[in-house]
C-alpha positions in Angstrom: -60.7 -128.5 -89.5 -62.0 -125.9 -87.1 -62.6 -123.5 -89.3 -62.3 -125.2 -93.0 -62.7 -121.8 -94.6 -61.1 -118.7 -92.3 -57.9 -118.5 -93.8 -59.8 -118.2 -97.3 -61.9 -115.3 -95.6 -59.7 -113.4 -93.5 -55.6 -111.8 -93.7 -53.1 -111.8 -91.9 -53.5 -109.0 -89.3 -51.6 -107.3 -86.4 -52.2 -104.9 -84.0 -51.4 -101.4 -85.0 -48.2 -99.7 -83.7 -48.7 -96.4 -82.0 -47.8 -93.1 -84.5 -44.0 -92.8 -84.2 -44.0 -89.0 -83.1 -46.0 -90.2 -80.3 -44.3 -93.4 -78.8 -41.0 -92.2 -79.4 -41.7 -89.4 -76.4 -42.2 -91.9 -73.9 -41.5 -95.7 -72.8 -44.5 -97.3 -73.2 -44.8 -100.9 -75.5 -45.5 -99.4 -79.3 -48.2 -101.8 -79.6 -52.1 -100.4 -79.6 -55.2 -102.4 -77.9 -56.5 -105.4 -80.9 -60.2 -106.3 -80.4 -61.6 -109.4 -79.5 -63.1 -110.2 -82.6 -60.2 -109.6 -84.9 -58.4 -112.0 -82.5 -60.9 -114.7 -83.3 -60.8 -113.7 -87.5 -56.6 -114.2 -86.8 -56.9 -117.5 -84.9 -59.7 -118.9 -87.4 -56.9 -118.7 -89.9 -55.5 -121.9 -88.0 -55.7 -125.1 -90.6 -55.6 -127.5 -87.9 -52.7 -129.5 -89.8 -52.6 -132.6 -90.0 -48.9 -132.6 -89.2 -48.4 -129.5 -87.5 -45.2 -128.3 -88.2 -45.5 -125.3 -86.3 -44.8 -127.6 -83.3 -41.9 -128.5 -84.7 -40.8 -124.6 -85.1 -41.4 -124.2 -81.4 -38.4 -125.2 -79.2 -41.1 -125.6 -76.2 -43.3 -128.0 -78.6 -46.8 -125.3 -77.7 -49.9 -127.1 -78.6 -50.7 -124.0 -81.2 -53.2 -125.4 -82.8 -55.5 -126.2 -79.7 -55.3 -122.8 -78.5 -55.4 -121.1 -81.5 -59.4 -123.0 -81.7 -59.9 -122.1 -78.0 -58.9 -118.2 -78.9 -61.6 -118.6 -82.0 -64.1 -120.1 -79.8 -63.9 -117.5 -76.6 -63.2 -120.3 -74.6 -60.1 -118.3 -73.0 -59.6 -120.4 -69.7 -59.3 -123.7 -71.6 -56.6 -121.6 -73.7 -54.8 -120.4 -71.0 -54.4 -123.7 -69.8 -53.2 -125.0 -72.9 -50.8 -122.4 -73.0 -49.5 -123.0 -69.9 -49.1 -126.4 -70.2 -45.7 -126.0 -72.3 -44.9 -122.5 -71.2 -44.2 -120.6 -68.2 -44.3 -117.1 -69.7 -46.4 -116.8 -72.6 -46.2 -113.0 -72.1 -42.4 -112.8 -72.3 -42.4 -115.2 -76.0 -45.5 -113.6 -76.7 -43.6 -110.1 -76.6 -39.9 -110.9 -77.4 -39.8 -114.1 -79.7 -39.2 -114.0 -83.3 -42.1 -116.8 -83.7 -39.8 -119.3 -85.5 -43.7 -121.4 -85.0 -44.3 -119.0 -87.7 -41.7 -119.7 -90.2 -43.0 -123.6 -90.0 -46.5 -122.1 -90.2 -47.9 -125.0 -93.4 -50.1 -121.9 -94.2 -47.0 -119.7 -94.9 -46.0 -122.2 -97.8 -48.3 -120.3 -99.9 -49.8 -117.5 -97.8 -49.1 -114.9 -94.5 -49.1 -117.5 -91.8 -51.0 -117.2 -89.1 -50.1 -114.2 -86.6 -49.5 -117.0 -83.9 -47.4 -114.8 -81.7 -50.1 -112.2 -81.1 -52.9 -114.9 -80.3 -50.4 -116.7 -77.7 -50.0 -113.0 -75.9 -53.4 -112.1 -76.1 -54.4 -115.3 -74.4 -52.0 -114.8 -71.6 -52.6 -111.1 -71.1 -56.4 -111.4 -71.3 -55.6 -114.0 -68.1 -54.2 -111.7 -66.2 -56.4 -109.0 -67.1 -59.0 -111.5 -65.8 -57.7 -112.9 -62.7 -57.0 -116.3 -64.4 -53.2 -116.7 -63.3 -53.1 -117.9 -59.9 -49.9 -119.1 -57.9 -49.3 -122.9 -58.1 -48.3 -124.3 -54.6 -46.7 -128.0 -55.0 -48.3 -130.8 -53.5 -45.7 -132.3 -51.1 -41.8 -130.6 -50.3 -39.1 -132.8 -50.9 -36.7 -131.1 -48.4 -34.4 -131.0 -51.5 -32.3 -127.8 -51.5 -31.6 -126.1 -55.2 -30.0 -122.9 -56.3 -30.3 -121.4 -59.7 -28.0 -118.6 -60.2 -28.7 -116.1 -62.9 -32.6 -114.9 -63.0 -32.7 -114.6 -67.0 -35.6 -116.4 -69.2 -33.7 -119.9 -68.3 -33.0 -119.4 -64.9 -36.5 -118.4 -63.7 -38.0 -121.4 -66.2 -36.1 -123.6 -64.4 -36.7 -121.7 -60.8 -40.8 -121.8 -61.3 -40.4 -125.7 -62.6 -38.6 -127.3 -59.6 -40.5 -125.0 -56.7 -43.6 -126.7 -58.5 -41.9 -129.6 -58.0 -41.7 -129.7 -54.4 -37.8 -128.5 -53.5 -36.9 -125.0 -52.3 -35.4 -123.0 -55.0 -33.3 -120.1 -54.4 -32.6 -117.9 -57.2 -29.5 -116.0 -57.1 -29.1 -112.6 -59.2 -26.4 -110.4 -59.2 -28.1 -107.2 -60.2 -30.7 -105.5 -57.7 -33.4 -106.4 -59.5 -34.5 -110.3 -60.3 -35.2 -110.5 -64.4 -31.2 -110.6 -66.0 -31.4 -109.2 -69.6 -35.3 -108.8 -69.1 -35.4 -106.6 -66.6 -32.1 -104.3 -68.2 -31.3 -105.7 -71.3 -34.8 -105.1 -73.3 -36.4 -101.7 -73.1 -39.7 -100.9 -72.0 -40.8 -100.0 -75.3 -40.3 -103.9 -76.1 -42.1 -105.0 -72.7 -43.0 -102.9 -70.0 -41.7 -104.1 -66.7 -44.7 -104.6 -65.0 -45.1 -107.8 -66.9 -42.3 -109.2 -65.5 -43.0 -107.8 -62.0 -46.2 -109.8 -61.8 -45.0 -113.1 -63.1 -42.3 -112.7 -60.5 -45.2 -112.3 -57.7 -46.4 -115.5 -58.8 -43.3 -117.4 -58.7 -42.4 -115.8 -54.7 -45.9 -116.5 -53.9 -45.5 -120.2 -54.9 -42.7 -120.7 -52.6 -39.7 -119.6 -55.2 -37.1 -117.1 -53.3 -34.9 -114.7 -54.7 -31.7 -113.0 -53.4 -30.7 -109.7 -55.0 -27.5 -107.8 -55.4 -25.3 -111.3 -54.8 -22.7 -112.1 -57.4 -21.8 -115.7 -57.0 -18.6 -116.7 -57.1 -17.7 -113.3 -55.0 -20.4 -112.6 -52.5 -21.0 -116.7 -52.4 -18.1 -119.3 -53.6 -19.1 -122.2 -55.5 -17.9 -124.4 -52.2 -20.3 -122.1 -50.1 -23.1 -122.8 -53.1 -22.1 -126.7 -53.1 -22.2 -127.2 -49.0 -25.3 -125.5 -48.7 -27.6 -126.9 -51.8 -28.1 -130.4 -53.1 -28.4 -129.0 -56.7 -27.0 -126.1 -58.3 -28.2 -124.7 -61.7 -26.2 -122.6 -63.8 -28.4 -120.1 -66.0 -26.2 -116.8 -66.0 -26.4 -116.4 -69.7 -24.1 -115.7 -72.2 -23.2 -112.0 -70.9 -19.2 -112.1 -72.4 -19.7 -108.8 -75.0 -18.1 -109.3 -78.4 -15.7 -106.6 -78.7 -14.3 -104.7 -81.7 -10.3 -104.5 -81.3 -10.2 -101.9 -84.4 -7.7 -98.7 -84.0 -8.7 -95.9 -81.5 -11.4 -98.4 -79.6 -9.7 -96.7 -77.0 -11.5 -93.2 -77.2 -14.1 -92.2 -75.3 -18.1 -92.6 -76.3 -17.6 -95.9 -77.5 -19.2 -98.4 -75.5 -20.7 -102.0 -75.7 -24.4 -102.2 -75.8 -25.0 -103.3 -72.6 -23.0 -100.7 -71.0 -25.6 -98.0 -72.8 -29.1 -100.3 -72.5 -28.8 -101.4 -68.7 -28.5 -97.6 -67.6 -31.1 -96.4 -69.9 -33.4 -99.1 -68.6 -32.9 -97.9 -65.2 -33.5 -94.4 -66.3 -37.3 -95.8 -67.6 -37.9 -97.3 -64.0 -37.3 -94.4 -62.1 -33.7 -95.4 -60.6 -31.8 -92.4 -62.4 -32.7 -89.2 -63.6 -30.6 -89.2 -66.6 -28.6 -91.8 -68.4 -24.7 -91.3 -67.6 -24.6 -92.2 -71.8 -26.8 -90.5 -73.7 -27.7 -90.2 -77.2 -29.4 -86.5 -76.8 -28.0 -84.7 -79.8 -25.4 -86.9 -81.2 -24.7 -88.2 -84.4 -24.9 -92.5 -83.0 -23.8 -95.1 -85.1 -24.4 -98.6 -83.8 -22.6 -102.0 -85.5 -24.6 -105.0 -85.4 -27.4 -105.5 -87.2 -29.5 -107.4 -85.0 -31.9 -107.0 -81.9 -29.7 -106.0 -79.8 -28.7 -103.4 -82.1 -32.5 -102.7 -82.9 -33.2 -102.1 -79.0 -30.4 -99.1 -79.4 -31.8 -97.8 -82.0 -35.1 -97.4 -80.1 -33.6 -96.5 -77.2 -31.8 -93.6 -79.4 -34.4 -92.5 -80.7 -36.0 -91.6 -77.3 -33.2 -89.7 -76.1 -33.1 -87.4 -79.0 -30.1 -88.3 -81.1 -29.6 -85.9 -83.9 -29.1 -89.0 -86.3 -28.6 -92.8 -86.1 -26.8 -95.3 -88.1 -26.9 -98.7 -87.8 -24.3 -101.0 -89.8 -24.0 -104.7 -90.3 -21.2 -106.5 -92.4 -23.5 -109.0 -94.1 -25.3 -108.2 -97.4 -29.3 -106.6 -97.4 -31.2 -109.5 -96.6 -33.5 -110.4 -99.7 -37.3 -108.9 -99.0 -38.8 -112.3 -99.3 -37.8 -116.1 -98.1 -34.2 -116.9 -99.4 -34.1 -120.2 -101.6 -31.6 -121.2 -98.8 -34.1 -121.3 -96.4 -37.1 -123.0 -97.4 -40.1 -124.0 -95.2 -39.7 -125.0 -92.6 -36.7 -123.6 -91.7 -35.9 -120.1 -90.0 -36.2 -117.9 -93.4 -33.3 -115.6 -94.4 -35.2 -112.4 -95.2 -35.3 -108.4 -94.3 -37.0 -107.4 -91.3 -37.9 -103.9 -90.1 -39.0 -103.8 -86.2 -40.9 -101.3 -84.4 -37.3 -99.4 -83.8 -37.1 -99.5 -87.5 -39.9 -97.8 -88.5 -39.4 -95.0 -86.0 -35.8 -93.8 -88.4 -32.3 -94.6 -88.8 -30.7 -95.6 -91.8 -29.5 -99.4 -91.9 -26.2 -99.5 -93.7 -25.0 -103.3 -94.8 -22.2 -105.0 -96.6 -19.7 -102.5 -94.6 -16.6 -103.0 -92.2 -15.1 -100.6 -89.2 -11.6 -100.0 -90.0 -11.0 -97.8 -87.6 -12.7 -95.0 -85.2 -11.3 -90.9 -85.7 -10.4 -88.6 -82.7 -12.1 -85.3 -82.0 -8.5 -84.6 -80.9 -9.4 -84.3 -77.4 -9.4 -88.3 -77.1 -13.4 -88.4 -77.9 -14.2 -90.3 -80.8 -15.7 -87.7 -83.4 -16.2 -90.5 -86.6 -16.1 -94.0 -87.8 -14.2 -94.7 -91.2 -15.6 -97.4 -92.7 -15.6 -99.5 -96.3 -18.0 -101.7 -98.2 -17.0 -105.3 -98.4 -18.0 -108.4 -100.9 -17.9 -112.2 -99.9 -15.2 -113.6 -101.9 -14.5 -117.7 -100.8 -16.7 -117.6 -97.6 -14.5 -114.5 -96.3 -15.2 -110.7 -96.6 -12.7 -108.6 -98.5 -12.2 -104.8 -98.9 -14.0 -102.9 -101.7 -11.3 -100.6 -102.2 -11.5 -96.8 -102.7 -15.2 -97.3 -100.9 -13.2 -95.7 -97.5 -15.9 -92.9 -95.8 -15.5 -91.1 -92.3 -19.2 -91.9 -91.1 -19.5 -88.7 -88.4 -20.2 -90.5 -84.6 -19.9 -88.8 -81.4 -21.3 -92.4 -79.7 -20.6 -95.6 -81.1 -22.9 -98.5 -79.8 -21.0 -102.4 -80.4 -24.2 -104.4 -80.5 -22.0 -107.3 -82.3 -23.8 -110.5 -79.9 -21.7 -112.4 -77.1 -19.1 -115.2 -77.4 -20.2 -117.0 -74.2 -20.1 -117.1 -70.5 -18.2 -115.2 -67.8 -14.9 -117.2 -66.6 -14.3 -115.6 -64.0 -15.4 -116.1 -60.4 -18.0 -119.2 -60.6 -17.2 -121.2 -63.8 -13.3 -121.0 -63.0 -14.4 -121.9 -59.2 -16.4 -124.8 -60.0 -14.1 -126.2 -62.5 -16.3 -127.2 -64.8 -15.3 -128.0 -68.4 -16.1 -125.8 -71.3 -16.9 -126.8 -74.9 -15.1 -125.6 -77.6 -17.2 -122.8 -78.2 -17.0 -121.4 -74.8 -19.7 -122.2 -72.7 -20.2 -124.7 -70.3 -20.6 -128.2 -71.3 -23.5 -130.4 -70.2 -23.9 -134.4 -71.0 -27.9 -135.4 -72.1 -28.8 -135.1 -68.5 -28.1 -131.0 -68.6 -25.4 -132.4 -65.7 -21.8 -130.5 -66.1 -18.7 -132.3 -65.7 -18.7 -130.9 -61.3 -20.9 -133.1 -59.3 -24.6 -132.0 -58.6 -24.0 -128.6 -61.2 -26.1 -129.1 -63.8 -26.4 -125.6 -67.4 -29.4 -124.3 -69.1 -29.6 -121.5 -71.2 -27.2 -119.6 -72.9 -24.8 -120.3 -70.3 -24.4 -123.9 -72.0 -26.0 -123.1 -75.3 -24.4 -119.8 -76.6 -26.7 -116.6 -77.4 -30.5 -117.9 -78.3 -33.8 -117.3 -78.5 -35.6 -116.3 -75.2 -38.2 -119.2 -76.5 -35.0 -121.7 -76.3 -34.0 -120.6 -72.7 -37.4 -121.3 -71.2 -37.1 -124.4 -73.2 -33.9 -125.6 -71.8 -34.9 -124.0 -68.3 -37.7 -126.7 -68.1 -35.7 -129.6 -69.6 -33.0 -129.0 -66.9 -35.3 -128.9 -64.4 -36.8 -132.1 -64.9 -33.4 -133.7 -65.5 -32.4 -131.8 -61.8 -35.5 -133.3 -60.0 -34.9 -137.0 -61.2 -31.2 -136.8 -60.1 -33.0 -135.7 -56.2 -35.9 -138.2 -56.7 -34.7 -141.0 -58.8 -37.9 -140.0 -61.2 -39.8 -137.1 -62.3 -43.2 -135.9 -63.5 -42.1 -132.8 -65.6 -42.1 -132.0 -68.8 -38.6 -132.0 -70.8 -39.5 -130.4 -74.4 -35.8 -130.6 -75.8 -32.4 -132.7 -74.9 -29.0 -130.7 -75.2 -28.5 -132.0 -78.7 -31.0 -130.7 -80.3 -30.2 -127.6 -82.1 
C-alpha cells in the first residue's frame, strides 16, 4: 500500500464553498482554492486495492489509484499523464460528474471514501496552471475525412480521439458557440467557461476544426454530410425536453429548462444584457428533482427570485445508502448540491395537477397533491390538493431522446425502442458509414459515460477507415 495508514490518519475533506451571500451575487464556480498539502492528506487516503473497484465505477476505466499515489507523492506530471491516458477532459468530470468511482470506493464500505473527484481536477487544473497540457499533433494523416455533428461531452471525445488518430475531423455545432450543453446547458457557477475555451484551443491547435451556427440536416443534408465525409458520427445528445401535458401548460411563464438556462448562460458570457426569462422577483417553482433542476435553482437564485420551490414526485431519498443499493452500486441516498445550500425548499412525494391563471393568460400558481406508491404506480393522496403560488414554472423533468427531425429522419437510421438511435457492437447505425455515441444512442447519462462512448466510437470509426486501430475503447454499447 502506498500509504498503509493515511486513511486511519486523515478524513474525508473538500474544498470549502464560498459564503452563499457572496457567490450568489455573481457567476463565478462556488468552489474556494484547496492547498497542496490537504490534497496529498486526501489522496493518501487511497488503499491501493487489491481489486480496485473504483475502476469498475468509472465508465472510462481511470487508473485512480496510480494517480491518486502520484497526487500524494508531488509527482504531478506523471499524474497528469495518467490521467490523460483514459480521459480527455479531466476538468469537465472533475467539475460535473457525480463520481460514481466513489460509490465503488472499497474504503466507503465502512468509511467516507476517498474525495476522488477533487484529486482528478486538481491534477488537471494544476496542469494547466503549469503549462503541462500541450496540443497533440498525430503522427501521420490518413486523408480519411470524418464529421461529428453535435459538440457535447461525446462529440468532442470522439472529435479529439480520431484528429489524434490521423483523419480530419470536422465538428459540426448548431449553436454559435462549440461546447452543446457545456457551453449553455451548465451555468458558470458549475464550471466557468474558460475551462472549456482552453481545452477547445487544444483540440483546433491539434488539427480538429469546428463549424458554428450550422444545423445539420438544414444548413447541411445528410446526403451533403455523406458525399463529402468517409465517416459521420452522430453525437447530438439527447436534447427532446420531457414535457408536462397537465391543464393550463398553455399560460405564459412556463417554460422548459433549457429554454430559461441557455439564455441565462448567455447573459453570464456577456452575449445579453438581461435574460428575456427571468426569475427577478418571482415566486419560481421548478419540477424535477435533479441536476438539471438543481442548475435552475442556482441560476434563480442569482437573479433574485423572491422564493423557489423545487418538487419531485418520488419519495425523500433516505440520508444514508439505501439497502437497495449496496456497494458497489450507485447508492440511492439524499444529496444537497452547492444550489442547495444557497435556499429553496425541496418538496417530494408531490404531483402537478394542473397550473392556475392570473386571469390575464399568465400562470399565477401550481396546484399540486401529495402522492404514495401503491403496486409500482403513484396514486393521489386525496384532500392533500394546495395552490403552490408561481409566477415562473421551470419543467426540469430530463429528456426522452433524440431530435427526429431534420438528420435522423434524413439519414433513415433505425431507432430503438426507447427512442434514440440504434447502434450494433461496432457503435455503427443501421445507414452506411454513420456510426452514435452519446446520448444520441444511449438516452440522458452521465457526462463521464459520453466521453466514454465518444472514445469507444472513435476507435470503432478509425478501424472501419484503417482496417485496425491503436485507440483505446473503455466500454462496448452493451454495457450499461
Amino acid at each position: 500500500m502506498a500509504d498503509p495508514t493515511g486513511f486511519m490518519r486523515h478524513q474525508r475533506e473538500l474544498p470549502k464553498r464560498r459564503p452563499v451571500d457572496i457567490r450568489i451575487t455573481d457567476w463565478r464556480e462556488v468552489y474556494e482554492a484547496f492547498p497542496e498539502e490537504s490534497l496529498k492528506d486526501q489522496a493518501s487516503r487511497c488503499m491501493d486495492c487489491g481489486i480496485p473497484f473504483c475502476h469498475n465505477g468509472c465508465p472510462l476505466g481511470n487508473i485512480i489509484p496510480e494517480w491518486n499515489d502520484l497526487a500524494r507523492r508531488g509527482e504531478w506530471d506523471e499524474a497528469i499523464e495518467r490521467l490523460h491516458a483514459t480521459n480527455n477532459f479531466p476538468e469537465f468530470t472533475g467539475r460535473l460528474c457525480p463520481a460514481p468511482c466513489e460509490a465503488a470506493c472499497v474504503l466507503g464500505i465502512s468509511d467516507d471514501p476517498v474525495a476522488i473527484k477533487q484529486i482528478e481536477v486538481s491534477i488537471i487544473d494544476r496542469a494547466w496552471d503549469e503549462g503541462r497540457v500541450a496540443p497533440v499533433a498525430p503522427s501521420a494523416l490518413t486523408g480519411r475525412r470524418v464529421a461529428v455533428v453535435g459538440s457535447g461531452p461525446a462529440g468532442l471525445a470522439a472529435a479529439q480521439q480520431l484528429t489524434r488518430a490521423g483523419h480530419e475531423v470536422v465538428v459540426y455545432e448548431r449553436a454559435d458557440r462549440i461546447g452543446g450543453l457545456l457551453r449553455y446547458g451548465i451555468p458558470e457557477f458549475k464550471m466557468e467557461k474558460s475551462v472549456l475555451d482552453r481545452r477547445l484551443a487544444q483540440m483546433e491547435a491539434e488539427g480538429t476544426r469546428f463549424v458554428t451556427s450550422c444545423n445539420v440536416g438544414v444548413d447541411v443534408t445528410a446526403d451533403e454530410l455523406r458525399a463529402t465525409y468517409d465517416a459521420v458520427v452522430l453525437a447530438g445528445g439527447s436534447t427532446a425536453a420531457r414535457n408536462l401535458p397537465a391543464p393550463g401548460r398553455e399560460l405564459t411563464g412556463i417554460h422548459l429548462a433549457m429554454e430559461y438556462l441557455v439564455p441565462s448562460n448567455r447573459v453570464a458570457q456577456g452575449d445579453l444584457a438581461e435574460p428575456p426569462i427571468s426569475a427577478a422577483g418571482k415566486n419560481v417553482v421548478i419540477i424535477g428533482g435533479g441536476d438539471t433542476g438543481a442548475d435552475c435553482l442556482g441560476t434563480a437564485h442569482r437573479q433574485g427570485a423572491a422564493s423557489v420551490h423545487q418538487l419531485e414526485i418520488m419519495p425523500r431519498p433516505p440520508e444514508t445508502r439505501a439497502a437497495t443499493t449496496p456497494w458497489p452500486t450507485w447508492p440511492l441516498m439524499y444529496r444537497t448540491s452547492s444550489a442547495h445550500e444557497e435556499g429553496g425548499d425541496r418538496v417530494f412525494s408531490v404531483n402537478t395537477e394542473r397550473f392556475v391563471d392570473d386571469g390575464t393568460g399568465a400562470v399565477a400558481a401550481l396546484r399540486m397533491h401529495e402522492v404514495t406508491m401503491v403496486g409500482g404506480r403513484f396514486e393521489k393522496v386525496e384532500g392533500t390538493d394546495v395552490d403552490l403560488p408561481g409566477q415562473l414554472i421551470l419543467l426540469a423533468m430530463g429528456f426522452t431522446g433524440p431530435e427526429r427531425e431534420g438528420l435522423v429522419e434524413q439519414l433513415g437510421v433505425t431507432l430503438d425502442p426507447r427512442g434514440n438511435v440504434a447502434r450494433d457492437a461496432g457503435w455503427a447505425t443501421s445507414a452506411p458509414d454513420v456510426f452514435v455515441c452519446g446520448d444520441m444512442g444511449r438516452g440522458q447519462s452521465l457526462i463521464v459515460w459520453a466521453i466514454a462512448e465518444g472514445r469507444a466510437c472513435a476507435a470503432a470509426v478509425d478501424r472501419h477507415l484503417t482496417g485496425s486501430t491503436e485507440l483505446p475503447a473503455p466500454i462496448t454499447p452493451t454495457r450499461r
